[in-house]
C-alpha positions, 0 to 999 in steps of 0.5 A, a space after each residue: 514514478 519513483 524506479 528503482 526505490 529501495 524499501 525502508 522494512 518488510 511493510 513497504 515490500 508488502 505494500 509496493 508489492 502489492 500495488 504493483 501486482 494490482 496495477 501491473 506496473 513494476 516501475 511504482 515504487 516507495 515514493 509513488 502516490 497511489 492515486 497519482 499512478 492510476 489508483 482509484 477507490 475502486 483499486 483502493 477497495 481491492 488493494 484493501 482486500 489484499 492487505 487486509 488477507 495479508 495482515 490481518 487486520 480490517 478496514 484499510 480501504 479508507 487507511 489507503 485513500 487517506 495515505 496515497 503516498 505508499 510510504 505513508 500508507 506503510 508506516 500506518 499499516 504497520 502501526 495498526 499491525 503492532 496494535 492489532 491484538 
């Protein structure tokens, strides 16, 4: 686990954020995979919940599996969030 990883923008806050609070590890940072630090589909289709109440924006569920690293999830998030209409 990457401790102490500072975020790049807002939308790594958001997703760090929220991954901790679902997984209850405050340590999982930027850097972290989400699978590698204890996220399953399962875990998936509730962080996509969050996320999806939050951005406004549907189907994350398969965007989270298909971007494990939180970084990567992040930067995907946000470029559906700029194309969102």
């Amino acid at each position: 686990m990457t401790v102490g990883s500072e975020f790049r923008n807002p939308m790594d806050e958001l997703v760090v954020g929220k991954v901790r609070e679902l997984l209850g590890d405050p340590g999982i940072g930027v850097g972290d995979d989400f699978l590698a630090v204890g996220g399953n589909s399962i875990m998936a289709v509730r962080l996509g919940q969050a996320l999806r109440q939050e951005l406004g924006i549907s189907r994350i569920t398969g965007v989270v599996l298909k971007n494990p690293l939180l970084s990567d999830l992040s930067d995907v998030l946000s470029e559906l969030v700029a194309k969102a209409p």
